[in-house]
C-alpha positions as CSV (number, residue, x, y, z in Angstrom):
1,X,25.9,-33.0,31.1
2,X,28.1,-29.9,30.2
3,X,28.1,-30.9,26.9
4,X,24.8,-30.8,26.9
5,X,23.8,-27.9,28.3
6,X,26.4,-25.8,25.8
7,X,24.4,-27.4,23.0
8,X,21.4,-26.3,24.0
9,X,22.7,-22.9,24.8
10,X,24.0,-22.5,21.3
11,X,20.7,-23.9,19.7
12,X,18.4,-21.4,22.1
13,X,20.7,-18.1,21.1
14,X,21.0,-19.3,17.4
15,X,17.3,-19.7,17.4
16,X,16.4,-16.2,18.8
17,X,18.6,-14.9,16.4
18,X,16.6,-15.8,13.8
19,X,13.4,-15.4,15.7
20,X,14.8,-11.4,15.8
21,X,15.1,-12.2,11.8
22,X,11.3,-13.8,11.9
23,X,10.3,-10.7,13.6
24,X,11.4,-8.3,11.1
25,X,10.0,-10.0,8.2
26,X,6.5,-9.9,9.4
27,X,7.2,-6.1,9.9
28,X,8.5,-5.7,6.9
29,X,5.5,-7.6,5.3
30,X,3.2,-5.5,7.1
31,X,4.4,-2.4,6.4
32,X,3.5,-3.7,3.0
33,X,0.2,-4.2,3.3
34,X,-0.5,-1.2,5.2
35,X,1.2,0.8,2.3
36,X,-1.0,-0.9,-0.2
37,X,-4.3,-0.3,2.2
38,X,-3.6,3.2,1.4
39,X,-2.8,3.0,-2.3
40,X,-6.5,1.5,-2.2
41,X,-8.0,4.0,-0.2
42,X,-6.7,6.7,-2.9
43,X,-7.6,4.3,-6.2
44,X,-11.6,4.0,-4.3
45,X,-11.6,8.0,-3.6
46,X,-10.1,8.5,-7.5
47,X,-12.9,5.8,-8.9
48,X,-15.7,7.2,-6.6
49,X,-15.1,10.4,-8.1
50,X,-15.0,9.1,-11.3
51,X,-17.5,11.5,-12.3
52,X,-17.8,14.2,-9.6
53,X,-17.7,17.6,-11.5
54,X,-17.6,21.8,-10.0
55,X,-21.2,22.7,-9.4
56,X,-21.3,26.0,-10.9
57,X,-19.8,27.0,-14.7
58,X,-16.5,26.6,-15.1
59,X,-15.4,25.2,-11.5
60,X,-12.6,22.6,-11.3
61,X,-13.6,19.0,-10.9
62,X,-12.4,16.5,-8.7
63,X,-8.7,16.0,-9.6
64,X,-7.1,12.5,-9.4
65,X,-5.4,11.6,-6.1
66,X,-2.1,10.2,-5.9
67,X,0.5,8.2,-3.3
68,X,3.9,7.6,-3.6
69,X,6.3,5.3,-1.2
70,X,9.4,5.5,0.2
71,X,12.0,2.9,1.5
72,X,12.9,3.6,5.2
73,X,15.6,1.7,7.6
74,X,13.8,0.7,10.8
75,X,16.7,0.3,13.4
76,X,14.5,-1.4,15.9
77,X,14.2,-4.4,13.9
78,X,17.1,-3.8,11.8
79,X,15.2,-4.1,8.8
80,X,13.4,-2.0,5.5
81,X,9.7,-1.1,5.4
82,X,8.1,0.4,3.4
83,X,6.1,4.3,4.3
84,X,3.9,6.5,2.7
85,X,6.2,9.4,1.5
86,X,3.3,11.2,0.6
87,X,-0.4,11.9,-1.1
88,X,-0.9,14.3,-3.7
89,X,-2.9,15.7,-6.1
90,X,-2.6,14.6,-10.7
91,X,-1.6,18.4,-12.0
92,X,0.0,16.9,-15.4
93,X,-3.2,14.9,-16.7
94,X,-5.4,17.5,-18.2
95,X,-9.3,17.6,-17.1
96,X,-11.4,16.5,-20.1
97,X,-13.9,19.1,-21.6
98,X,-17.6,17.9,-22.3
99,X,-20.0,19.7,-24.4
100,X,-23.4,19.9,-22.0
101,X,-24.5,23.6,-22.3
102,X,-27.4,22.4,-20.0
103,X,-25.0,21.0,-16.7
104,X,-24.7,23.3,-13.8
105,X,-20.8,23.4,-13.9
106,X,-20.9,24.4,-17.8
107,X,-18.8,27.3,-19.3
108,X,-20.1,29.8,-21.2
109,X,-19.4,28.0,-24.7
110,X,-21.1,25.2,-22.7
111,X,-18.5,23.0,-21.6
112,X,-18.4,21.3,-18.8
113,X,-14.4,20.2,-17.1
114,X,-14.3,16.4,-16.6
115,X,-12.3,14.7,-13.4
116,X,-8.7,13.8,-15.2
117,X,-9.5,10.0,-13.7
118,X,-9.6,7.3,-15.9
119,X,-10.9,4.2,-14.9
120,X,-8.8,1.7,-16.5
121,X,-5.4,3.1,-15.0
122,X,-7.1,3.1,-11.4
123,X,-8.6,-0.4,-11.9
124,X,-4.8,-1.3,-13.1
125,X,-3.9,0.2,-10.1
126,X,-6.0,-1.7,-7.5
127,X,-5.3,-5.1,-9.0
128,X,-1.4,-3.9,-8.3
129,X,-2.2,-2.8,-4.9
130,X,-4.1,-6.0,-4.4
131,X,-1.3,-8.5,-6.2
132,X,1.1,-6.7,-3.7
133,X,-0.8,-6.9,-0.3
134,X,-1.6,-10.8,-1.4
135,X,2.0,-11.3,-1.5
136,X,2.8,-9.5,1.8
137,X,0.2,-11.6,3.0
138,X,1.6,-14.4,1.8
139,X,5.2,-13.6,3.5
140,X,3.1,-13.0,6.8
141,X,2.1,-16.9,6.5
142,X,5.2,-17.9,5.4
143,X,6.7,-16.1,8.3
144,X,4.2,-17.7,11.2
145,X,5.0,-21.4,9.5
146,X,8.7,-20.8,10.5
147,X,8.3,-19.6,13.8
148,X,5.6,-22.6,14.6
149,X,8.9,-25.0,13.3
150,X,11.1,-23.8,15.4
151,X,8.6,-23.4,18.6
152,X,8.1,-27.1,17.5
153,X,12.0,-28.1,17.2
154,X,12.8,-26.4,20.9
155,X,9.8,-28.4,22.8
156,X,11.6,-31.6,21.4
């Protein structure tokens, strides 16, 4: 009965051990997604804009927004995540110029400054952002399976 009771001692603290483990994975996998939620927020505000210029001659148009991460030790689950180090704004890809001597925003040699977006490097960008959330998403599952085997293997 000792014996016994030892085993399932051992078996209980080994599996919240790894339940601690379970625990920061799904953290870790949704700090992921909630770092690639905002990548997508700033890829829709960069493709929405697309084509947003100043309204009167030579104002600035909308210039491409940017995110960048940063790797981060979380001590209450002993694990990495993933943060939003910060947002900014593209200053080293030039505005395009566009001859319409008839727009409100035009210059005086009838130019008018184009956002510095480009469509194909922020769809690029959102099929990343999704690729990664999916696999975040994926860990998540993964993640929930184990725990359901293990709450499984104890009520045995």
């Amino acid at each position: 009965m000792i014996k016994l009771m030892i085993t399932a001692s051992v078996v209980l603290t080994s599996s919240v051990v790894w339940a601690n483990g379970l625990t920061a994975s799904m953290h870790t996998s949704a700090s992921g997604m909630h770092a690639q939620s905002e990548r997508m927020k700033i890829v829709a505000q960069n493709i929405a804009n697309a084509d947003s210029t100043g309204a009167t001659p030579g104002a600035e148009p909308y210039r491409r927004k940017t995110i960048a991460f940063r790797n981060e030790y979380d001590p209450a689950t002993g694990a990495y995540v993933v943060k939003v180090d910060n947002t900014g704004e593209d200053y080293n890809t030039p505005f395009a110029k566009r001859y319409d001597p008839g727009h409100p925003a035009a210059n005086r040699e009838g130019y008018v400054l184009r956002p510095n977006v480009k469509t194909t490097v922020e769809t690029v960008d959102m099929k990343e952002a999704e690729r990664t959330y999916e696999a975040n998403l994926g860990m998540m599952k993964t993640t929930k399976g184990m725990y359901i085997s293990t709450i499984d293997l104890l009520r045995r």
